[in-house]
Kinemage of the C-alpha trace (Angstrom):
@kinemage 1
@onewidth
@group {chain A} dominant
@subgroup {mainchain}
@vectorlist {calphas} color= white
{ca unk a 1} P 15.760 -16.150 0.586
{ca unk a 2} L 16.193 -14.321 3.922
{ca unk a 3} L 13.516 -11.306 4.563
{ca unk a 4} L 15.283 -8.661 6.262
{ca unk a 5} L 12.409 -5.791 8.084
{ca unk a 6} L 13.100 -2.020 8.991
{ca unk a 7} L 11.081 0.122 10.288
{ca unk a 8} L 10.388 4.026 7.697
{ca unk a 9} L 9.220 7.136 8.640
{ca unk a 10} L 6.267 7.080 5.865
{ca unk a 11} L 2.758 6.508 5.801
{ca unk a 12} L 3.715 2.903 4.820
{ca unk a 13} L 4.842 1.436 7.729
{ca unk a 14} L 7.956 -1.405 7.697
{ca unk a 15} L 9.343 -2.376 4.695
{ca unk a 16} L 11.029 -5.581 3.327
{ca unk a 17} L 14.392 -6.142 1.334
{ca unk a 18} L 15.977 -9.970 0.787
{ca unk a 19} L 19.423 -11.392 1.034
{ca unk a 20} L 20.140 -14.517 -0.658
{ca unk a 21} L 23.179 -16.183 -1.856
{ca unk a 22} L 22.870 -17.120 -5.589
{ca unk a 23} L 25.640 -19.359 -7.502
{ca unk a 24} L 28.144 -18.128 -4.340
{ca unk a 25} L 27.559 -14.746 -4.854
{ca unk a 26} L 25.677 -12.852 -1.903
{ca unk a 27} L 22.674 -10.972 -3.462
{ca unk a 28} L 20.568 -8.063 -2.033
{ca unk a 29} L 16.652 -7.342 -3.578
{ca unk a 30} L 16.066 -3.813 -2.355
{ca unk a 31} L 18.073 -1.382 0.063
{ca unk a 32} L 15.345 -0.026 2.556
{ca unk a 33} L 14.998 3.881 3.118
{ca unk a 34} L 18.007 6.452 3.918
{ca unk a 35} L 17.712 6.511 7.891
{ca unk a 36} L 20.449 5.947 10.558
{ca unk a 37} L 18.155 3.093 12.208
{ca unk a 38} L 17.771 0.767 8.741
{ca unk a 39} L 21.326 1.501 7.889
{ca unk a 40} L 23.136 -0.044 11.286
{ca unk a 41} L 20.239 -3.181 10.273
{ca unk a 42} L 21.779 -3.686 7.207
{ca unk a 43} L 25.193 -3.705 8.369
{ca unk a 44} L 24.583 -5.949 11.151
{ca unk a 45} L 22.904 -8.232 8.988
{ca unk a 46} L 24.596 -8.063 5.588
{ca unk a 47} L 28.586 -8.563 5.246
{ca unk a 48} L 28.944 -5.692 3.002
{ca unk a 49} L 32.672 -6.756 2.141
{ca unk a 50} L 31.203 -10.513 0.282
{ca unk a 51} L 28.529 -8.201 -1.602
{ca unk a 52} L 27.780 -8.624 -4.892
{ca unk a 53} L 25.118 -7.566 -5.977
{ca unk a 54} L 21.800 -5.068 -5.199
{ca unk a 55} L 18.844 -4.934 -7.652
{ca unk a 56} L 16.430 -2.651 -7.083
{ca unk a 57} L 12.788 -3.148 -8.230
{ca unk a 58} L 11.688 0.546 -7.995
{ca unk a 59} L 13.458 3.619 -6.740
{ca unk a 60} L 10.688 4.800 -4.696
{ca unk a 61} L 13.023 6.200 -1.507
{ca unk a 62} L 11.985 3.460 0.893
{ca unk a 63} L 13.260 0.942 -1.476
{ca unk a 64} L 16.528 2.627 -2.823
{ca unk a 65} L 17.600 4.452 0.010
{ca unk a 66} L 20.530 3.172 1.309
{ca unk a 67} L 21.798 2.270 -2.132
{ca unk a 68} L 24.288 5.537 -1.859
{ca unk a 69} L 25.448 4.049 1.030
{ca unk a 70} L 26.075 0.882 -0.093
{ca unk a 71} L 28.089 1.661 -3.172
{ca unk a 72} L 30.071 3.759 -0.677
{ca unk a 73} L 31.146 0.844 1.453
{ca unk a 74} L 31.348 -1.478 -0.458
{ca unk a 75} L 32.222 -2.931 -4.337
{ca unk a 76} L 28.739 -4.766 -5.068
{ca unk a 77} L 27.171 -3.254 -8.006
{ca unk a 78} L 23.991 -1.582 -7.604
{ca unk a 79} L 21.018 -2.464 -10.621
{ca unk a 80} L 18.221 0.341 -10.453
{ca unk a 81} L 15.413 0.134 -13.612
{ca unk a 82} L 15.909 1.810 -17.337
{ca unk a 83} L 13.188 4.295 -16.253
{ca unk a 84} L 14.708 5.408 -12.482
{ca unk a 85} L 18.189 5.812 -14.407
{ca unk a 86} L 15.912 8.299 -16.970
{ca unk a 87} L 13.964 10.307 -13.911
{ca unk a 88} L 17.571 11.177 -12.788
{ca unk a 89} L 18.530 12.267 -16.342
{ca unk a 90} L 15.153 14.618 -16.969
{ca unk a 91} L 14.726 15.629 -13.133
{ca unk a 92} L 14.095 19.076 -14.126
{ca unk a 93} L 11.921 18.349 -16.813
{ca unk a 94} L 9.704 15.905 -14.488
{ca unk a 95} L 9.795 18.785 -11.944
{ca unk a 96} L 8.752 21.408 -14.467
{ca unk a 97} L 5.786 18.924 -15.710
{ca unk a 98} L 4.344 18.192 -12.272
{ca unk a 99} L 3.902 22.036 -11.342
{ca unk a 100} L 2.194 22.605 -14.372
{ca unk a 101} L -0.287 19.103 -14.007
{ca unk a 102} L -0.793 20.455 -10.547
{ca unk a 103} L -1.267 24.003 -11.387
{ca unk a 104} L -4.415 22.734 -13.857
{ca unk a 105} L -5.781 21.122 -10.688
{ca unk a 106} L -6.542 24.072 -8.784
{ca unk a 107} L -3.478 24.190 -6.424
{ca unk a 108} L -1.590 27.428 -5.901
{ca unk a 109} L 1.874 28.970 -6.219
{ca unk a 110} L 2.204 28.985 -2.362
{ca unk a 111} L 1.434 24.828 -2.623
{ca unk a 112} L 3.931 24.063 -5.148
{ca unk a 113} L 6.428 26.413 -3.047
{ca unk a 114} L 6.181 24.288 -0.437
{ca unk a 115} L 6.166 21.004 -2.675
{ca unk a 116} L 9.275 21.701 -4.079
{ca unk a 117} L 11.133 22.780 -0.812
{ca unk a 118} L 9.920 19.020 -0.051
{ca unk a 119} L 11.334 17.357 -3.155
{ca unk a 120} L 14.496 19.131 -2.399
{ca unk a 121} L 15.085 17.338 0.363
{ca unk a 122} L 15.758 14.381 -1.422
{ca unk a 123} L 13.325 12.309 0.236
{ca unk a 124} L 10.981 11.824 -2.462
{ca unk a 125} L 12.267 11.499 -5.636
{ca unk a 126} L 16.133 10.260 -4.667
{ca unk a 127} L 19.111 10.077 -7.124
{ca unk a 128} L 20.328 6.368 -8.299
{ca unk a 129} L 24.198 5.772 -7.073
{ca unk a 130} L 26.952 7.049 -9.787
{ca unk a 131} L 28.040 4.267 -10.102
{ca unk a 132} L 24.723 2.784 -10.721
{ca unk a 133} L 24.049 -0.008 -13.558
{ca unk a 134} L 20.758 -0.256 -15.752
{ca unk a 135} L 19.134 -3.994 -14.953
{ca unk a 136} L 17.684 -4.253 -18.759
{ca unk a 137} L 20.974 -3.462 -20.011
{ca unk a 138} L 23.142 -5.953 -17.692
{ca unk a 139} L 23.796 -9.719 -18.538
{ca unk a 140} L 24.295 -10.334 -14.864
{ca unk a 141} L 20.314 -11.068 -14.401
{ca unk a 142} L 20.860 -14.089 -16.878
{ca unk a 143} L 23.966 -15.225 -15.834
{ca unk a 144} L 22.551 -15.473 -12.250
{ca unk a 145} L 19.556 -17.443 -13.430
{ca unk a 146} L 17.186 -14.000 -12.563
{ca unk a 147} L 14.729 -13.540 -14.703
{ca unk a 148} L 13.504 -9.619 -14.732
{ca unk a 149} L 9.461 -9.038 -15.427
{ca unk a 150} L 8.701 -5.409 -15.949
{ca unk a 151} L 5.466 -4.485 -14.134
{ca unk a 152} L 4.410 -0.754 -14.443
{ca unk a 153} L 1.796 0.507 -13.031
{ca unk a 154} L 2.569 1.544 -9.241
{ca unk a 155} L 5.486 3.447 -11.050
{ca unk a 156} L 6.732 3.691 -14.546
{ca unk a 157} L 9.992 1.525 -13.777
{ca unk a 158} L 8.348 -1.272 -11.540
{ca unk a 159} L 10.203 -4.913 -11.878
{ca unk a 160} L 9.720 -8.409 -10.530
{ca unk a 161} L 12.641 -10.607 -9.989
{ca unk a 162} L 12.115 -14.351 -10.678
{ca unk a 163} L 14.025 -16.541 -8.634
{ca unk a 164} L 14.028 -20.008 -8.733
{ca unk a 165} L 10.441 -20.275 -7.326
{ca unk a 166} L 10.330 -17.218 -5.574
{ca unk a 167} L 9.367 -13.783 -7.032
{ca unk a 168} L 10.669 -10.384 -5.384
{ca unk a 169} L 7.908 -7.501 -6.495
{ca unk a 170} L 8.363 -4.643 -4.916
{ca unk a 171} L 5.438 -2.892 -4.626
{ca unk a 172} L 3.066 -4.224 -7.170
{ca unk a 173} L 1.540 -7.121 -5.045
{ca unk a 174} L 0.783 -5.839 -1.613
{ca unk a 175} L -1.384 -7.670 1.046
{ca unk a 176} L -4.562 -4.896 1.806
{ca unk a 177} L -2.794 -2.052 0.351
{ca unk a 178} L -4.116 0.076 -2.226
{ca unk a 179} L -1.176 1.258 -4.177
{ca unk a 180} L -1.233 4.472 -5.371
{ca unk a 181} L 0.399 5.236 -9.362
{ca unk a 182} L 2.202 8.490 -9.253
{ca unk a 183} L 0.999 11.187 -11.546
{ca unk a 184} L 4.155 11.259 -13.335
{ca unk a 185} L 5.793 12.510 -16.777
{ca unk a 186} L 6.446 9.737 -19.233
{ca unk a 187} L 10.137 9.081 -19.378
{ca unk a 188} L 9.957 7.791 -22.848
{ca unk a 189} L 8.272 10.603 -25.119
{ca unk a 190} L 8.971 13.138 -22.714
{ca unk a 191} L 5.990 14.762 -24.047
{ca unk a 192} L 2.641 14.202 -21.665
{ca unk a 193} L 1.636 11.980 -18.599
{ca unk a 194} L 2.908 8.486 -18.058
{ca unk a 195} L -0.373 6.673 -18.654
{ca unk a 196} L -0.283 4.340 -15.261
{ca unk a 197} L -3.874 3.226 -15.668
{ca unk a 198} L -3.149 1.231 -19.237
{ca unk a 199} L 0.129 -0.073 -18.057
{ca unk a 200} L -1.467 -1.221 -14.765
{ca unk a 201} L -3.740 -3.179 -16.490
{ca unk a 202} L -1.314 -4.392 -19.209
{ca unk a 203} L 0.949 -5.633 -16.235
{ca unk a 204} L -1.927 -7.530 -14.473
{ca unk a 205} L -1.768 -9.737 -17.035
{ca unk a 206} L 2.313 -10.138 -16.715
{ca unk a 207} L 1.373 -11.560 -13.486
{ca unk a 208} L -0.037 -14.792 -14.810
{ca unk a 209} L 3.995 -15.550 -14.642
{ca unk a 210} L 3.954 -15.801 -10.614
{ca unk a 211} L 1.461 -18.011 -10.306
{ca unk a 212} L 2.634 -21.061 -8.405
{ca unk a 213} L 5.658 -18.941 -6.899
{ca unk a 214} L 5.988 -17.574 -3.373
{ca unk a 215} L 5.807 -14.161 -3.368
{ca unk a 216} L 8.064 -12.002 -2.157
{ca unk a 217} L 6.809 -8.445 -1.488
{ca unk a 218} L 8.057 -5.184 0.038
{ca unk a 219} L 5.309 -4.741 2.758
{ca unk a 220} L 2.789 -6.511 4.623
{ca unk a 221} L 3.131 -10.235 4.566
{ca unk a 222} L 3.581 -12.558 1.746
{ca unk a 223} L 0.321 -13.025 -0.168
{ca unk a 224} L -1.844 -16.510 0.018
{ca unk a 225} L -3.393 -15.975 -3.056
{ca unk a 226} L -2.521 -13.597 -6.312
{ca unk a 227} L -6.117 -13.350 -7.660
{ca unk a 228} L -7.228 -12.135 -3.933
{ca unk a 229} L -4.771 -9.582 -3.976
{ca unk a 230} L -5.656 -8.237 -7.124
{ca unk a 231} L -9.491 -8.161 -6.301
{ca unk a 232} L -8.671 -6.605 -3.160
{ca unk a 233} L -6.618 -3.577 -5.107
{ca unk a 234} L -9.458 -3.603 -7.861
{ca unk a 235} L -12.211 -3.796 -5.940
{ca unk a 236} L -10.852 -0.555 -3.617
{ca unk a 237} L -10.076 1.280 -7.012
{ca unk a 238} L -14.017 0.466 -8.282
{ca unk a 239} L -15.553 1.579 -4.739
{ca unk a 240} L -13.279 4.837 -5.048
{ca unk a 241} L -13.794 5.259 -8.501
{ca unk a 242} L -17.740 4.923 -7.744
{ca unk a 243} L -17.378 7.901 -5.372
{ca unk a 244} L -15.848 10.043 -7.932
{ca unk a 245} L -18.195 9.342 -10.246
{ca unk a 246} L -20.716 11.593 -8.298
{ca unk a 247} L -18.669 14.663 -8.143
{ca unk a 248} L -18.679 17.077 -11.847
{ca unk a 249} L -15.953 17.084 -14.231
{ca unk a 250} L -15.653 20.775 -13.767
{ca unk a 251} L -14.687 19.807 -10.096
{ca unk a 252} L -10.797 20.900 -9.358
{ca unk a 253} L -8.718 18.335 -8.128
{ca unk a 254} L -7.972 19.973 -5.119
{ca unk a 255} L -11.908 20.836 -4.226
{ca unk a 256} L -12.505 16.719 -4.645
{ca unk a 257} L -9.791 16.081 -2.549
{ca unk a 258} L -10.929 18.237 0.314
{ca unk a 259} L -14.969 16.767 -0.762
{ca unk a 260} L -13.228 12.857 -0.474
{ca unk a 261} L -10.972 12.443 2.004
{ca unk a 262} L -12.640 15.795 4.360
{ca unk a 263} L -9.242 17.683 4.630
{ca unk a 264} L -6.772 19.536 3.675
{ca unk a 265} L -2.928 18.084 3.813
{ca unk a 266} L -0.343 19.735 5.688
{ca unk a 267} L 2.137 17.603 3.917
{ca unk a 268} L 2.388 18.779 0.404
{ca unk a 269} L 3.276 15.097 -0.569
{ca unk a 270} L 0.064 13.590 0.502
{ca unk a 271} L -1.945 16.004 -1.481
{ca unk a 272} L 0.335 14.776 -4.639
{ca unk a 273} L -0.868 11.317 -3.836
{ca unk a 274} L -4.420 11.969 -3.491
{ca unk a 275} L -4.208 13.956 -6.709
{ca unk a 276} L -2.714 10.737 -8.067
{ca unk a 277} L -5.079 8.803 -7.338
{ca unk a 278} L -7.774 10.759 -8.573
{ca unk a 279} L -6.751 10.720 -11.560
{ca unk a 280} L -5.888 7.117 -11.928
{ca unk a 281} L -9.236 6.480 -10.903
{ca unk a 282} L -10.608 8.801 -13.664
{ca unk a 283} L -9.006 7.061 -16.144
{ca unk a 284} L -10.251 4.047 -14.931
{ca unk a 285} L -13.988 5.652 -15.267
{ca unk a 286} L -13.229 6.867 -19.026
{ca unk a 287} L -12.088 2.815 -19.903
{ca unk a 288} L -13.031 0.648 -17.316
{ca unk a 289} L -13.053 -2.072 -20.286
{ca unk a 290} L -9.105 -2.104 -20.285
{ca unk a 291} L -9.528 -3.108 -16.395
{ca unk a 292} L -12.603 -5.913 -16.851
{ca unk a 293} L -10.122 -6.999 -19.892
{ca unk a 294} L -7.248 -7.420 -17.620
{ca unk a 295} L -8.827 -9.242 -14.870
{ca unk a 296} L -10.677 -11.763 -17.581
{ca unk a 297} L -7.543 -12.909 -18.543
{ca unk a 298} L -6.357 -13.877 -14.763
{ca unk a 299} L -9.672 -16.106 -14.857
{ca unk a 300} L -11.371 -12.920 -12.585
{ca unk a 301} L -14.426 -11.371 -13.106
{ca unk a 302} L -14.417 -7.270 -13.662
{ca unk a 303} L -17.612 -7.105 -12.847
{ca unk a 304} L -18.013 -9.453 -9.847
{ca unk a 305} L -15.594 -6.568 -8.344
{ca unk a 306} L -18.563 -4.185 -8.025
{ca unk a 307} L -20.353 -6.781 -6.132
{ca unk a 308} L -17.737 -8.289 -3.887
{ca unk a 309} L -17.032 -6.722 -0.345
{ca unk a 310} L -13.071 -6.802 -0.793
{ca unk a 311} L -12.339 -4.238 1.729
């Protein structure tokens, strides 16, 4: 499988999509983010007129971008996740939820003004092609010989793509990166917060499937070792979590933000992922069991994460 690398204008640096050929049918894993520069690499590098196929494993924009583009210029069909399709379908509703989650935290009218001027630039939350197919619903997966792992955790809709002995994931396994869950409604009651923590840990024991395969992942380099990885992401959640820990419940969100990280963020965005985070890591303080659970059954220690310098 060919890596293909552009360049994004977010905090996370170059990202990776794939181009393979399976059963004579050219095959794209990812689409890279909506900018003029990644869109003249793709075409230079992929014969859009032979493609078949693009499955996406999240539609996070630097992933999914140019997906719009490519169902414009060519006939391959486009495969984004049951729960992207759905955050098209209740946009509003997600919208409505967020302001009101960030409201409780302590941030302002004038802040979600300026967050919503920035989600309506259609750089954050982007809209799946029209002509966009659901992967769980399509045979094409199994008549390709892909096999599709649902991984939630660094979004609701996360999937790995099982290829031969190579595994495409997105986001989920990422050299030195701590991966931030997005607060988030949950797509399927429609009725509180997508619980990221529990499915994070539910998924780390999906991941038992990839070991032995070469990962595949959207930043950084390829990984050496899945168990490192996951201490390294664990063990940065624990030593955050720790600091937390020492600040009251009563605390706003936004007060521990400016107390952590010793500033306020211009970018409305960034504040939305350090609220994130926070509260990820504050559900991993109310059940850290689900976490020391999780890494048990990948042969890790939970508590050897306290004591290991992983960062």
């Amino acid at each position: 499988m060919r890596q293909l690398t552009v360049n994004t204008p977010y905090m996370v640096g170059e990202v990776h999509f794939y181009l393979t050929e399976i059963r004579g049918e050219l095959t794209l894993f990812d689409a890279g983010p909506p900018t003029d520069e990644a869109w003249a690499f793709l075409q230079r590098h992929v014969d859009l007129q032979k493609l078949r196929h693009v499955f996406i494993t999240h539609a996070h924009i630097d992933h999914c971008g140019l997906a719009p583009l490519i169902a414009e210029n060519s006939d391959a069909a486009i495969y984004i996740p049951r729960k992207d399709m759905l955050k098209g379908v209740h946009h509003d509703r997600r919208i409505a939820f967020l302001e009101n989650e960030l409201r409780g935290m302590g941030f302002d009218d004038a802040f979600l003004d300026r967050f919503n001027r920035r989600l309506e630039k259609g750089q954050i939350f982007p809209v799946p092609p029209q002509r966009a197919q659901t992967v769980e619903d399509s045979p094409i997966p199994e008549r390709l010989g892909i096999s599709v792992l649902s991984c939630p955790g660094h979004s609701q809709s996360d999937l790995v793509y099982l290829v031969g002995d190579q595994a495409v994931t997105g986001d989920i396994l990422l050299r030195g990166i701590f991966q931030v869950p997005l607060l988030d409604l949950d797509l399927d009651s429609l009725t509180g917060r997508f619980q990221n923590y529990e499915a994070y840990c539910q998924s780390l024991l999906k991941l038992r499937a990839l070991k032995g395969m070469e990962v595949l992942p959207g930043h950084r380099k390829g990984i050496d070792s899945l168990e490192e990885t996951v201490l390294f992401y664990t063990g940065k959640l624990i030593q955050r979590a720790e600091k937390l820990a020492s600040f009251p419940d009563e605390l706003s969100v936004k007060r521990i933000i400016a107390y952590m990280y010793g500033e306020t963020f211009p970018d409305p965005f960034v504040a939305y992922l350090k609220a994130s985070e926070i509260v990820f890591m504050r559900d991993y303080l109310a059940r850290p069991d689900l976490l020391a659970g999780a890494l048990a059954g990948l042969g890790l220690s939970g508590e050897g994460t306290n004591r290991r310098d992983v960062g």
